[in-house]
C-alpha positions in Angstrom: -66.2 -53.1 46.5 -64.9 -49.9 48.5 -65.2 -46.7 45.8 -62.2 -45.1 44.5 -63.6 -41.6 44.4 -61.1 -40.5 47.2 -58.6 -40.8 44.3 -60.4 -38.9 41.7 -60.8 -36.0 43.6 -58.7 -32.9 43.2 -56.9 -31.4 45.8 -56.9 -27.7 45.2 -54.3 -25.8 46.5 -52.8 -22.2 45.0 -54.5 -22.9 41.8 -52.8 -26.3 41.3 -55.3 -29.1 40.6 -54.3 -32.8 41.2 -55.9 -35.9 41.4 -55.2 -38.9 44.4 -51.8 -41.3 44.4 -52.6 -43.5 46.7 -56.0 -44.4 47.8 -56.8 -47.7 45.7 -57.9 -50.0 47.8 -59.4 -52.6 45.7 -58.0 -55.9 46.1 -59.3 -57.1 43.3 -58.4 -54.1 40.8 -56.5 -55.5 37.6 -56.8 -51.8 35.7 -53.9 -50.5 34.3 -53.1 -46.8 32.7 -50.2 -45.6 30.4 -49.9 -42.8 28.3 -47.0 -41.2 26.2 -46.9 -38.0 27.2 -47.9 -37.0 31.3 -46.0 -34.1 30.9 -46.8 -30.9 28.6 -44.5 -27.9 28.7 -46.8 -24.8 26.6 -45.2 -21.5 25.9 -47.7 -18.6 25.9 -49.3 -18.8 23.2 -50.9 -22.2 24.0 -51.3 -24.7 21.6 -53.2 -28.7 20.9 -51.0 -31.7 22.2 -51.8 -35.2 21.3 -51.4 -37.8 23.9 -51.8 -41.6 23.2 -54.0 -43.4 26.0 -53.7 -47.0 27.0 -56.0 -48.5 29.1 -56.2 -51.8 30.0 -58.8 -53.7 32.5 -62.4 -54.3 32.6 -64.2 -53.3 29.9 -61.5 -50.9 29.3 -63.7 -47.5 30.3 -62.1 -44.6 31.8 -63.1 -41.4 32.9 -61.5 -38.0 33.8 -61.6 -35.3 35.6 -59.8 -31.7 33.8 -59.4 -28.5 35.5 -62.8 -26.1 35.1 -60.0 -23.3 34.1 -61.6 -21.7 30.6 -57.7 -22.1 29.5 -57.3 -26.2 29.3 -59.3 -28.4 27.6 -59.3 -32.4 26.9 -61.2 -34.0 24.2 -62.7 -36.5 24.5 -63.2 -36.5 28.2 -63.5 -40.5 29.0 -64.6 -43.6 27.1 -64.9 -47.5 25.9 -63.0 -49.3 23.3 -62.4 -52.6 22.5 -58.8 -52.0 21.6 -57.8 -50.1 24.9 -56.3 -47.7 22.6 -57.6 -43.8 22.8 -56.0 -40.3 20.9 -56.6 -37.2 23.1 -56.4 -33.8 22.7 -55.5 -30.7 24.8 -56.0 -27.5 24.0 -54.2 -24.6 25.5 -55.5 -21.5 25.1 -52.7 -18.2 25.2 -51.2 -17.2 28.9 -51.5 -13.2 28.7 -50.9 -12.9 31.8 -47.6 -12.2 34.0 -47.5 -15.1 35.7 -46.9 -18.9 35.0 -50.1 -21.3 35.1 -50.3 -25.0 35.6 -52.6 -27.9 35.9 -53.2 -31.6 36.0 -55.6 -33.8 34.3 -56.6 -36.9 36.2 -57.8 -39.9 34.2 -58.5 -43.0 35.6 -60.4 -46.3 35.3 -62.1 -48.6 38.3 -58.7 -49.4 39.4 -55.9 -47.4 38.4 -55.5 -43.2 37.6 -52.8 -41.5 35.7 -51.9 -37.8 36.2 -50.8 -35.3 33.3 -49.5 -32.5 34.4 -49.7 -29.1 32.3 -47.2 -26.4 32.6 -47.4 -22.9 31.1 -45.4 -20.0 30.7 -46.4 -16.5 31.3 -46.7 -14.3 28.2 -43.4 -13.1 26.4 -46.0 -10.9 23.7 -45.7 -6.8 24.0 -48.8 -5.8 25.4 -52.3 -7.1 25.4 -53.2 -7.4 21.8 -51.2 -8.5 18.3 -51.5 -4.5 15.6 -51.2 -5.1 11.9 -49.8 -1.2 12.1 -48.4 0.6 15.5 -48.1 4.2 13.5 -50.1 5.5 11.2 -48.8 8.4 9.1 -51.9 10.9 7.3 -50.5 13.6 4.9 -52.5 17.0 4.8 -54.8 16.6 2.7 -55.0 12.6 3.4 -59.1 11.1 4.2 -59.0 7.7 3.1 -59.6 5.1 5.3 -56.8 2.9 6.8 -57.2 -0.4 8.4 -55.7 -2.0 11.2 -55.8 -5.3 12.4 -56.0 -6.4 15.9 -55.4 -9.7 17.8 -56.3 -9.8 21.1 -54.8 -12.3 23.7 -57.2 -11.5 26.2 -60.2 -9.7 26.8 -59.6 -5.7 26.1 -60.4 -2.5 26.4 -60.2 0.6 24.1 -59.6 4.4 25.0 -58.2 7.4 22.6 -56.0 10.2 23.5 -56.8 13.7 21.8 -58.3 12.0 18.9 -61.4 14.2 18.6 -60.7 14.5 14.8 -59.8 10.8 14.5 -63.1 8.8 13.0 -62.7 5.1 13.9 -64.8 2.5 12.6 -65.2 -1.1 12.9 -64.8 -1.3 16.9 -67.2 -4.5 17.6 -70.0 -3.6 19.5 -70.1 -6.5 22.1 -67.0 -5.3 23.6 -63.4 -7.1 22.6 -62.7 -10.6 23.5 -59.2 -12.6 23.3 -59.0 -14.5 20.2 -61.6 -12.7 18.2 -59.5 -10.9 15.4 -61.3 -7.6 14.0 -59.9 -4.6 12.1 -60.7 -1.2 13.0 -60.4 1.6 10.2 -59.6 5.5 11.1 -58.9 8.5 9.1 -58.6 11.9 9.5 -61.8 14.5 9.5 -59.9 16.5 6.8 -57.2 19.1 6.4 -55.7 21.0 9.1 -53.1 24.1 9.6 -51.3 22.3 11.9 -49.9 18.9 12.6 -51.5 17.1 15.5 -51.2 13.3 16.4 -53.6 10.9 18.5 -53.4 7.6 20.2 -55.7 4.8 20.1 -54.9 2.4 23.1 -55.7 -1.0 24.3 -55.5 -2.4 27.7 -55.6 -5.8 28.4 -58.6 -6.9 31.2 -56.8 -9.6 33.0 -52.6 -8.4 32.5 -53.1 -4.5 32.7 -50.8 -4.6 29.7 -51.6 -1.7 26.9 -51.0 -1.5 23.0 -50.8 2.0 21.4 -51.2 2.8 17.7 -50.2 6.3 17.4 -51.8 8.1 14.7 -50.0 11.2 13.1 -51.8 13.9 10.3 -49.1 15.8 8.6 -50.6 20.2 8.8 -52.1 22.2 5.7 -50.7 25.1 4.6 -53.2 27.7 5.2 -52.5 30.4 2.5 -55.4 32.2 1.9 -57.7 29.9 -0.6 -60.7 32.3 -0.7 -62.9 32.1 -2.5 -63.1 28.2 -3.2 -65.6 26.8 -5.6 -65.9 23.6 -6.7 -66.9 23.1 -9.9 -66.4 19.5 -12.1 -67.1 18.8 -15.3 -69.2 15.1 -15.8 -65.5 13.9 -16.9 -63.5 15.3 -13.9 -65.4 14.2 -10.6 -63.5 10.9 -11.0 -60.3 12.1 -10.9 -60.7 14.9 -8.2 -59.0 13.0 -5.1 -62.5 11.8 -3.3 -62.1 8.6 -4.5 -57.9 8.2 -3.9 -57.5 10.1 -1.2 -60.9 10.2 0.2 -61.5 14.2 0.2 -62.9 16.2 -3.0 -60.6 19.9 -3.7 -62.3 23.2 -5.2 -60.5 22.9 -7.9 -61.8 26.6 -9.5 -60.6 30.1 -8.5 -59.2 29.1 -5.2 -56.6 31.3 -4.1 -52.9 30.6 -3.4 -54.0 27.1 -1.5 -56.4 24.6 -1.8 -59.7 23.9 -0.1 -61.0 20.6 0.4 -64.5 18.7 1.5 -64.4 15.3 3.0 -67.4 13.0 5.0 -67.0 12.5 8.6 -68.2 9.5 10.6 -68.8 9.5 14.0 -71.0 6.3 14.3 -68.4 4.0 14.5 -69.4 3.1 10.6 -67.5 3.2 7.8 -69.0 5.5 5.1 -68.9 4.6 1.3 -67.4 7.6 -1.2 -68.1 7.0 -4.6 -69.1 8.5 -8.1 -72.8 8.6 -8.8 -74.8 8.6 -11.5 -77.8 9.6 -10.0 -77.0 13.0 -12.3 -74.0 13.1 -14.4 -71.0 11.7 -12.5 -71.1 13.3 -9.0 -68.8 12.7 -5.9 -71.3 11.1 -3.7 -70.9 9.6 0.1 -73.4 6.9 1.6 -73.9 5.6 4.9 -74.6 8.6 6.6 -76.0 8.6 10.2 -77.4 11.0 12.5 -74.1 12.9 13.4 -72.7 12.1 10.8 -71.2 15.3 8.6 -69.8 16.7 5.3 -66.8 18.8 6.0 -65.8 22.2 4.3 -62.1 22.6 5.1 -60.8 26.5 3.6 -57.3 27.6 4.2 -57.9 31.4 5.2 -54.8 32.9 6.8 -55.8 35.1 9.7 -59.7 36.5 9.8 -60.1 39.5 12.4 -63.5 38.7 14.7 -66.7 40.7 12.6 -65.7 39.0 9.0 -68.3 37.5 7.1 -68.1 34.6 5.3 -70.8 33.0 2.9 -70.9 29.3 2.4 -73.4 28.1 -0.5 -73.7 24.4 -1.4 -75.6 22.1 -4.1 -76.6 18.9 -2.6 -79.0 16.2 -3.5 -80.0 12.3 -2.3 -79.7 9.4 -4.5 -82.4 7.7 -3.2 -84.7 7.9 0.0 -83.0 5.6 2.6 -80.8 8.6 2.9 -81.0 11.3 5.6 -83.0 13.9 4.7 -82.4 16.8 7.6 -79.1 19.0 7.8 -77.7 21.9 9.7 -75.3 24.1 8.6 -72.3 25.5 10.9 -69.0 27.1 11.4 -65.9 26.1 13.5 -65.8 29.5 15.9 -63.7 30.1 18.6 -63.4 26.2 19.8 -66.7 25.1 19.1 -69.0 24.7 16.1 -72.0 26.9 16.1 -74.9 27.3 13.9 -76.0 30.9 12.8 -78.8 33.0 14.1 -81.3 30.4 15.2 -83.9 32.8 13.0 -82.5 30.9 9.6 -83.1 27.9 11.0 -86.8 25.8 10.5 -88.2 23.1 12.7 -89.6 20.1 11.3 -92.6 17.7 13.1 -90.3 16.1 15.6 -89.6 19.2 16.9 -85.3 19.4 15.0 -84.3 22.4 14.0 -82.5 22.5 10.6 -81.2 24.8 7.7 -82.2 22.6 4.9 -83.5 19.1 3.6 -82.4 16.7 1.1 -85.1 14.1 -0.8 -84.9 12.0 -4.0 -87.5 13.4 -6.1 -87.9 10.6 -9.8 -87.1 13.6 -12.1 -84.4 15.5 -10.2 -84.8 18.0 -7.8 -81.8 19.7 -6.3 -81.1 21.7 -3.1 -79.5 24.5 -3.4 -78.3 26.3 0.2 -76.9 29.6 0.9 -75.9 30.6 4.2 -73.7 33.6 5.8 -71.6 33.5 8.9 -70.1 35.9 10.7 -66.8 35.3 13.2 -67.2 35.5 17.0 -63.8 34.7 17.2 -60.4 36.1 15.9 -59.1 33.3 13.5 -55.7 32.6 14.3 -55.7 29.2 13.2 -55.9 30.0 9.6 -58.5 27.7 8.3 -62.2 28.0 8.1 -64.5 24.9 8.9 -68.3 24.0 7.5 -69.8 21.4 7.9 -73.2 20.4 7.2 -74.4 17.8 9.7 -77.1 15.1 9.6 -80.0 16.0 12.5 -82.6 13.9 13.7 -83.7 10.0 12.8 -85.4 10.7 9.8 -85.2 9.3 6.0 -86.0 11.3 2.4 -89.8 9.0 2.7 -90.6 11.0 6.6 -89.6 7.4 8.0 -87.1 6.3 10.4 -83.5 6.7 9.4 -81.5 3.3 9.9 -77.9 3.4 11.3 -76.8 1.0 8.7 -78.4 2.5 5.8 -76.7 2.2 2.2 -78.8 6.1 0.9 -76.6 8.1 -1.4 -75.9 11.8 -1.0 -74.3 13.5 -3.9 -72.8 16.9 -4.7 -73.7 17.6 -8.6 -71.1 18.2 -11.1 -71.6 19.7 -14.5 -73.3 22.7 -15.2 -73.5 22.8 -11.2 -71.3 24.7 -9.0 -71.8 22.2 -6.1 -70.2 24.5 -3.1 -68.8 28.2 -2.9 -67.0 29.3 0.1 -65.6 32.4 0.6 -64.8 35.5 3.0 -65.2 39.5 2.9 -62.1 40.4 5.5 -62.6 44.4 6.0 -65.5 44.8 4.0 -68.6 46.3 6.8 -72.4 44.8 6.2 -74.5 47.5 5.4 -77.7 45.5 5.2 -79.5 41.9 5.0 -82.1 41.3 2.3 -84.2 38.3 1.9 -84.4 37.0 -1.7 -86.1 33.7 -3.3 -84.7 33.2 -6.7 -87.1 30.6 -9.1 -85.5 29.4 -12.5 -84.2 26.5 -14.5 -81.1 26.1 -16.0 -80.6 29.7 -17.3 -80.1 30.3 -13.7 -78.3 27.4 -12.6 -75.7 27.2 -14.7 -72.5 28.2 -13.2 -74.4 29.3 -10.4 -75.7 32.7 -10.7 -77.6 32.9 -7.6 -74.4 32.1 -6.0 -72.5 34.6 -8.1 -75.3 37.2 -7.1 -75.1 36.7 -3.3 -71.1 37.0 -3.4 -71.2 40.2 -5.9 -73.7 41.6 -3.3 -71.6 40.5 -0.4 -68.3 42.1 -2.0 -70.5 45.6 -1.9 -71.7 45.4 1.8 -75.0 43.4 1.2 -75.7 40.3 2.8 -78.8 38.1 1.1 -80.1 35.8 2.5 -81.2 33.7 -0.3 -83.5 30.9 -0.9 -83.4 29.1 -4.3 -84.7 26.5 -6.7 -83.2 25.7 -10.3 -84.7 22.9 -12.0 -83.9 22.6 -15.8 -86.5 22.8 -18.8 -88.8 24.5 -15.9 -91.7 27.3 -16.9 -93.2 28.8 -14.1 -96.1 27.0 -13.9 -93.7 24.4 -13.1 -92.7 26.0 -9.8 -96.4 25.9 -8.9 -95.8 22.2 -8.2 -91.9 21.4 -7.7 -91.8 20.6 -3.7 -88.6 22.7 -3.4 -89.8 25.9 -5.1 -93.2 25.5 -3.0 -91.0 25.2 0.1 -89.7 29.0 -1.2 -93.2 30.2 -2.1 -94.9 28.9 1.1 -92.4 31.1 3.2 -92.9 35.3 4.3 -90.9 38.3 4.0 -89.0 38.6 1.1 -87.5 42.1 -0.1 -86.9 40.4 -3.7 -88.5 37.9 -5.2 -86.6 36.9 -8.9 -88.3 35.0 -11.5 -86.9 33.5 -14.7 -89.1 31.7 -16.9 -88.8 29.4 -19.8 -85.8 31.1 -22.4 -87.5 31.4 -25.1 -91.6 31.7 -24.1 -91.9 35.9 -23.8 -90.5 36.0 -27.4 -93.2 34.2 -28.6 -95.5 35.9 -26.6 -94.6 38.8 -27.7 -95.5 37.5 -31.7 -98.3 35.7 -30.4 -100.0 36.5 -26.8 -100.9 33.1 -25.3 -102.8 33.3 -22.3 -101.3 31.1 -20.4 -98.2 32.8 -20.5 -99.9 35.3 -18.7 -101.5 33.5 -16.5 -98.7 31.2 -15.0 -96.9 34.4 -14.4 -99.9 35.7 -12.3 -100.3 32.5 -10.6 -97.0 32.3 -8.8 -96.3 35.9 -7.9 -99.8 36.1 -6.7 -98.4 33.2 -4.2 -95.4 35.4 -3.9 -97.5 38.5 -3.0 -99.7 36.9 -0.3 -96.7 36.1 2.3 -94.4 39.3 1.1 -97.1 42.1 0.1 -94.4 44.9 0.3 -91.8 42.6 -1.5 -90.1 44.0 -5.1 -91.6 41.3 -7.9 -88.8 41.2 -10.6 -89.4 39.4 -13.9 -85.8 38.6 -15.7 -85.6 39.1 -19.1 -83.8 36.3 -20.5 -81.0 37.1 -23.2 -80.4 35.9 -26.6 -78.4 33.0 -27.6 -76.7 32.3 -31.1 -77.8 28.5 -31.9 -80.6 27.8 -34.6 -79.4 31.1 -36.2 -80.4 33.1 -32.9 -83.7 31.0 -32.5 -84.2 32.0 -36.2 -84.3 35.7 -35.6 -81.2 35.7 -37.5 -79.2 38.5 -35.1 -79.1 39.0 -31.0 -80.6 42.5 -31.8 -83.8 41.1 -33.5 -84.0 38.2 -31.2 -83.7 40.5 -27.9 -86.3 42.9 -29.0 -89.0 40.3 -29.1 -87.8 38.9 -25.7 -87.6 42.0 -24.0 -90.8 43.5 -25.5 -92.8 40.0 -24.4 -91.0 40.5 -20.8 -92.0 44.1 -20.7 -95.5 43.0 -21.9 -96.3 40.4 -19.2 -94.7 42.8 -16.2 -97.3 45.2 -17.0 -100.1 43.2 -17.2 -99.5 41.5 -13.8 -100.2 43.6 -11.2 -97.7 41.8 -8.9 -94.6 41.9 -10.9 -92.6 45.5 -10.0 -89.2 45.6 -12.1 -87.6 43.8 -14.9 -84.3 42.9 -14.9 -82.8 43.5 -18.5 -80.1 40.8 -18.2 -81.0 40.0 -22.3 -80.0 43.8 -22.9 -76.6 43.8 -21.5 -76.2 40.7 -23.5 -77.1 42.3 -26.7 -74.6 45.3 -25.8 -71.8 42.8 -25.1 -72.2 40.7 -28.3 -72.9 43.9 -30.1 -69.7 45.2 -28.6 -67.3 42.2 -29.6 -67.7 40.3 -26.8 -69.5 37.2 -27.4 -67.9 34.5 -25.0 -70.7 34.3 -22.7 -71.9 30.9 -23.9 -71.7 27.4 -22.7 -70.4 24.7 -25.4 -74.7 24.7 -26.3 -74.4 28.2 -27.9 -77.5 28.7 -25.5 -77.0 28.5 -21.7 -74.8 31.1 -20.0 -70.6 29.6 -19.4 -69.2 31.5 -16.0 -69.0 35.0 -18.2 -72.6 34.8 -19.0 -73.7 33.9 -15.7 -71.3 37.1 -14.4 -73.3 39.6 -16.7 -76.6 38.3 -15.1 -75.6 38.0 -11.3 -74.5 42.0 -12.8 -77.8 43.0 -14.0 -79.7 41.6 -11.1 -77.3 43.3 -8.2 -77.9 47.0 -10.2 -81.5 46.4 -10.5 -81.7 45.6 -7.1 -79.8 48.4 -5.5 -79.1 50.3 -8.1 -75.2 51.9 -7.4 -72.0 51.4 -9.0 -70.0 48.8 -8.1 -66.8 49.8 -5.6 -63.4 48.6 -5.7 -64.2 45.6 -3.6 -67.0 43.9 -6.0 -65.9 40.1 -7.0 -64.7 39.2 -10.3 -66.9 35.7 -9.4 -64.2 33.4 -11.1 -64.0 35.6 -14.2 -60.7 37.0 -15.8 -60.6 40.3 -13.7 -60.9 42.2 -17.4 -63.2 40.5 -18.7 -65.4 41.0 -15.4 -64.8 44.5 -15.3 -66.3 45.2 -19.2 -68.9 42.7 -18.3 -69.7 44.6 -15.3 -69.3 47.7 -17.7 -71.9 46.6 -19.7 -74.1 45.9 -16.8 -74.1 49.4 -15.5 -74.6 50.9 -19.0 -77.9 48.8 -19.2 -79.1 49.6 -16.0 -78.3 52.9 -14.6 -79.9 55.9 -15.6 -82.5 53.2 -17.3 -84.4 52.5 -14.6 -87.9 53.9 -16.0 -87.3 51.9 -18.9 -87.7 48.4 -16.9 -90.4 49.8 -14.8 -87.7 50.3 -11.9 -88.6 52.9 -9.3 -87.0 53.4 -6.2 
């Protein structure tokens, strides 16, 4: 029996396939072939067709032969039934292409074929890919995430048009193939002075044809908001905007506008904000990446090149996965920058960084200060930080993952988590080096803050390292990682020590050793890396709960403080001055004023915390305050008696505190 391949073959010729008409030759051929449908008309988007096969003959097996196109297929592809009776079905995948397409499908048997012939159209979709959303709209102070979804009909490409502040998530990593629906999620870095717009763009592999989302972020009005702090209450991180609108305002003392911090992606990874409980309720961020940032926006007006500003954050990790390396640096002239490289360390992969973040089981927070001065004339009207994620490693020393789920927070409650602000026309006289060691008599309401900006206000930059752990003595700081970290480094000019609140009172009724020699201990530690260094031992103030510590008045209960402080100074060689922040506490309560409390009747509220940053300034330079100094957040009355108060205590007492300059 002659073959009837001739007839199966297809004839290729300008992309149409077919299969032979007339080459059976088998005289003894009784096959025959019928189906319902031999011609299929698709539109674009393809589509499955059913076609009912007859075949009729020996053994009733047929076979076929479909076009190796990716675009049609036939299932099944041949076959043996009893009946003679098959159901087939073609699938037609979408035509994005400009032009029309056709095929055939040749089935046949022994003795007979049958042709189907496939016809479709070229695409009638706009552009290369189906957009859930073609413009996005951002207003100012808008970071939340919003997703798009898109449907490719072919095989595309992405590319963005001056969308340097645009983070995009969610692009998939294998590239972007037709059919295989993903959503992509993009919002803004954070606030801006001015309105700006990007596109995101699509361009189809095989038609050329594009599909443009345009992206548009509404400008901030950049009234001056210095100085920003943000400061939350455990009840009020909640409802502060990072969780609706994805960025976090200093809601305390701003100016006439409002400054904002958000987290910025650049990973192509979505980050996670929430509200920790790691310590109180705290806006919090996970996810972060090498690159990755937090970003300080502050509406300034215009800031002449020379101004300094001074940027001082609280920060802390939830748990370990999370990065544990940062820099610290300012928007300047068109680029960021970091400050003098001489602030910066360098851990044991060789990174340079300002500061570190860990989880530590019984908290231990990092508290950064850093000052900047402009390059650049800012005409823009809006100050950047950011603090930025460097190198691959995690709070254990251990490789950081892309995809980790570690928890940075910014603490709330008795924790002013960030201060930014700027000293336009006011000339640096100087730059001192200060490490400040206390609990929470010095971190509430962020005195070391308050001290640096006071200072600042007057023409003196500090450079400050500090750690503020609560319930701390100072033999605590002996072994706290962080306050080792300050004791471990060289060349202070001040070195500030706060111990326990109430321990020099009871020394001073009852000498313990130990007292004495935990005091010793760390500014002997002090001493060795800053021998010409000024040693000052705070004297704490007295507070009005249990009846003033059962001393029944401030008076009585400040007199056995101070003289304990006074005592212990002395006796250690290495301490220099006391700082008599308890008497200018006496003198205010003594005076009238006694609203420097927290809700505790012990810790200081933002007045008391004023009246210390107050005390320690004079003791340290030991001039009046000018014109210029900062009220720190405080009624501007109530800062100036405060401040009143401070200079009565100090100057012109200097020999009383053991204060010599």
């Amino acid at each position: 029996m002659k073959c009837n391949i001739l007839f199966a073959m297809m004839l290729i010729s300008g992309g149409l396939y077919a299969c032979s008409s007339d080459d059976i030759r088998d005289a003894n051929a009784i096959g025959e072939i019928t189906a319902d449908i031999t011609d299929i008309s698709v539109p674009s988007d393809g589509g499955t067709y059913i076609i009912n096969l007859g075949v009729k003959g020996k053994g009733n097996t047929w076979k076929s032969i479909v076009p190796s196109d990716p675009w049609m297929t036939m299932t099944p592809t041949g076959g043996y039934h009893k009946s003679g009776h098959y159901r087939l079905s073609v699938e037609v995948s979408p035509n994005s292409g400009k032009d029309n397409r056709q095929g055939e499908i040749c089935i046949y048997t022994t003795s007979s074929h049958l042709k189907i012939n496939v016809q479709q159209s070229a695409t009638t979709r706009d552009g290369c890919c189906g957009l859930s959303d073609k413009e996005v709209f951002f207003s100012a102070t808008e970071c939340r995430y919003h997703d798009i979804t898109v449907s490719p009909y072919e095989d595309i490409d992405m590319t963005t048009s001056d969308a340097e502040w645009l983070q995009i998530a969610g692009v998939p990593e294998g590239g972007m193939t037709a059919s295989k629906e993903f959503t992509i999620s993009i919002t803004p870095d954070g606030p801006y002075p001015t309105g700006r717009s990007a596109l995101i763009s699509f361009v189809g592999k095989e038609s050329g044809q594009t599909s443009i989302i345009e992206v548009k972020h509404a400008g901030h009005d950049c009234q001056p908001a210095f100085p920003s702090r943000w400061y939350y209450t455990n009840s009020e991180a909640a409802s502060c905007g990072w969780l609706i609108s994805g960025a976090a305002e200093a809601n305390y003392d701003t100016g006439s506008q409002r400054s904002f911090v958000s987290a910025v992606g650049v990973n192509n990874l979505k980050l996670n904000r929430s509200i920790s409980t790691a310590y109180k309720n705290s806006i919090a961020v996970s996810g972060l990446y090498t690159g990755d940032y937090l970003l300080f926006s502050i509406p300034s007006g215009k800031l002449e090149a020379g101004t300094s500003v001074d940027f001082m954050l609280t920060i802390s990790s939830a748990n370990n996965s999370a990065p544990k390396y940062w820099i610290c640096e300012i928007y300047d002239g068109g680029q960021w920058r970091c400050p003098d490289q001489s602030t910066l360390s360098t851990n044991d992969d060789g990174v340079k960084y300002s500061f570190y973040t860990k989880h530590f089981s019984s908290y231990q927070h990092t508290s950064f200060t850093q000052s900047f001065t402009l390059d650049n004339t800012l005409i823009d009207g809006m100050v950047r930080v950011r603090c930025r994620v460097v190198g691959e490693r995690n709070g254990l020393d251990a490789k950081l993952s892309p995809t980790n789920s570690g928890e940075i927070y910014l603490p709330s409650h008795e924790f002013h988590f960030c201060t930014a602000t700027a000293y336009p026309g006011i000339a640096r006289k100087d730059i001192k080096k200060v490490a400040i060691l206390g609990n929470s008599f010095t971190h509430y309401f962020a005195s070391a803050f308050l001290l640096k900006e006071i200072a600042r206000s007057q023409g003196h930059q500090l450079d400050i390292r500090i750690n503020a752990k609560g319930s701390q003595y100072l033999s605590n700081h002996m072994e706290l990682e962080l306050s080792r970290d300050i004791t471990d480094r060289s060349g202070y000019d001040y070195i500030i020590l706060q111990e326990q609140s109430t321990r020099y009172s009871d020394y001073a009724n009852n000498p313990q050793e130990t007292t004495l020699s935990d005091c010793k201990a760390l500014t002997a530690r002090f001493r060795n890396g800053s021998p010409t260094s000024k040693i000052i031992l705070e004297n704490t103030w007295a507070f009005p709960k249990s009846n003033w510590n059962n001393f029944g008045s401030s008076s009585e209960f400040e007199k056995h403080l101070l003289n304990g402080t006074l005592a212990i100074a002395k006796a250690d060689n290495n301490v220099d001055w006391v700082s008599p922040i308890g008497v200018a506490f006496d003198k205010a309560v003594a005076a009238g004023m006694s609203d420097l409390f927290y809700t505790d009747s012990k810790h200081p509220n933002r007045n008391g915390a004023y009246l210390k940053s107050c005390v320690n300034y004079l003791v340290i330079f030991g001039e009046k305050f000018d014109k210029n100094v900062s009220d720190g957040g405080c009624d501007p009355t109530v800062a100036a008696r405060l401040r009143a108060f401070a200079e009565e205590t100090v100057l012109g007492n200097e020999s009383d505190y053991m204060i010599t300059r």
